[in-house]
C-alpha positions as CSV (number, residue, x, y, z in Angstrom):
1,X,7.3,4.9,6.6
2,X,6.6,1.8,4.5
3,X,3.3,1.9,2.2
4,X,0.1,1.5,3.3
5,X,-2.2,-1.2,1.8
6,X,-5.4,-2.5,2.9
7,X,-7.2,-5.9,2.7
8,X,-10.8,-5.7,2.8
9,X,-12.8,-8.9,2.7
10,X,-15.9,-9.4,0.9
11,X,-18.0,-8.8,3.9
12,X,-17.1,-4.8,4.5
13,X,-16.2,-4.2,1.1
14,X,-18.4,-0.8,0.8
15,X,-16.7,0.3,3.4
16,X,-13.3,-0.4,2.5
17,X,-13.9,1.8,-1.0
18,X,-15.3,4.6,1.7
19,X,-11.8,4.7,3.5
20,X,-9.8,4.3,0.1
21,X,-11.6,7.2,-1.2
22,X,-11.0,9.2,2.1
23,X,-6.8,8.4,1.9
24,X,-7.0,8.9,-1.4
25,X,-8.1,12.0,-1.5
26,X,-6.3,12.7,2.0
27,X,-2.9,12.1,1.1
28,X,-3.6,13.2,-3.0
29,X,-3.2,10.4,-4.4
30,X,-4.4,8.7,-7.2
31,X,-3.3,5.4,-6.6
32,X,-6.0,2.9,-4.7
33,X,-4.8,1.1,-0.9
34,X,-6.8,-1.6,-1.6
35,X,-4.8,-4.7,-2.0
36,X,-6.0,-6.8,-5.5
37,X,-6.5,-10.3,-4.3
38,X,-8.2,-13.8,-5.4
39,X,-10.6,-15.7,-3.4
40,X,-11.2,-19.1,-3.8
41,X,-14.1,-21.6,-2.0
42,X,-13.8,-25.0,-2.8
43,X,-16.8,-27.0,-2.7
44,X,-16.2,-28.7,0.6
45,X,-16.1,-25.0,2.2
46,X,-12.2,-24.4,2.5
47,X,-10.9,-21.4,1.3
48,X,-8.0,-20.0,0.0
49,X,-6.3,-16.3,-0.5
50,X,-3.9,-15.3,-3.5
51,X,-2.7,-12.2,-3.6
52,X,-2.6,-10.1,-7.1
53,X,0.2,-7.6,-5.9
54,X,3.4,-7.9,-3.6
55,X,2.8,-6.6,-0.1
56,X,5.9,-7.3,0.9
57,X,7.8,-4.4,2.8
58,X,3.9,-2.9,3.5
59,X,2.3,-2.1,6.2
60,X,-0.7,-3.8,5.8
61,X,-4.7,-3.6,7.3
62,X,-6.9,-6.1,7.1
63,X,-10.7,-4.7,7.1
64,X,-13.5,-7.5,8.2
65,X,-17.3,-7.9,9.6
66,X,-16.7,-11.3,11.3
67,X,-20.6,-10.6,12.5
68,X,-21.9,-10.1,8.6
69,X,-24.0,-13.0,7.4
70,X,-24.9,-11.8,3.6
71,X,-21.7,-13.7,2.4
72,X,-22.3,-16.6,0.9
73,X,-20.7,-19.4,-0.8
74,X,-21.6,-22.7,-2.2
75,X,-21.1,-25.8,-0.8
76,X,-22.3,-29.1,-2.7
77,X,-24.6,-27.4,-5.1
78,X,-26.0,-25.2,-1.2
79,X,-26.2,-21.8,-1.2
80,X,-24.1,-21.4,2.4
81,X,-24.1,-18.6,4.4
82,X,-20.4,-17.5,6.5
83,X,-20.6,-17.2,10.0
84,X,-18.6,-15.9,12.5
85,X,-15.5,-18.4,12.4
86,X,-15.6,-18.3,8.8
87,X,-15.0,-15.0,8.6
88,X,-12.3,-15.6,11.1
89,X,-10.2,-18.1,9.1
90,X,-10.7,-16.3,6.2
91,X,-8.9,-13.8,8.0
92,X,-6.3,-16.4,9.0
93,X,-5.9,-17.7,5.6
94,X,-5.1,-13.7,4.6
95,X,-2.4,-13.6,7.1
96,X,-0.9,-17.0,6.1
C-alpha cells in the first residue's frame, strides 16, 4: 500500500489535527499525514496551491467544509468571506 497523506484546508483544519493524532497514534507513528502546503490569495480573489512535500506515489485525502464561512481573505484592502464555490475551487486548485 502506497502512503497515506492528507490535505486539509484551512476551513476544517481542527479537525484534520484530530484525525492525524488518531493515525498517528493508530498505526504508531510519529511522523504527521498532514501534507505541508502554501496558500496563496491574490488580491483579485484567485488562489493558488504549492505544495511543501512530494505526494507523488501517495494516496492522498483531501479534508474540506465547503459550507464554513469563517475563512476569510482579502480582496482590495476587504476583509472577504469564502463561500461555498470558493471552497470548491480551492479544492480544484489542490487537485490541479
Amino acid at each position: 500500500m502506497n502512503e497515506l497523506k492528507m490535505v486539509c484546508m484551512d476551513n476544517i483544519h481542527e479537525l484534520g489535527q484530530k484525525v492525524d493524532r488518531y493515525l498517528k497514534k493508530k498505526y504508531n507513528s510519529s511522523q504527521s499525514y498532514l501534507v505541508v502546503f502554501k496558500r496563496y490569495r491574490f488580491n483579485n480573489g484567485e488562489g493558488k496551491f504549492t505544495f511543501l512535500e512530494s505526494i507523488r506515489d501517495n494516496e492522498v485525502f483531501i479534508l474540506s467544509d465547503v459550507s464554513n464561512y469563517s475563512v476569510t481573505y482579502q480582496m482590495h484592502g476587504h476583509e472577504v468571506m469564502m463561500g461555498p464555490d470558493e471552497h470548491f475551487q480551492d479544492i480544484k486548485r489542490c487537485l490541479s
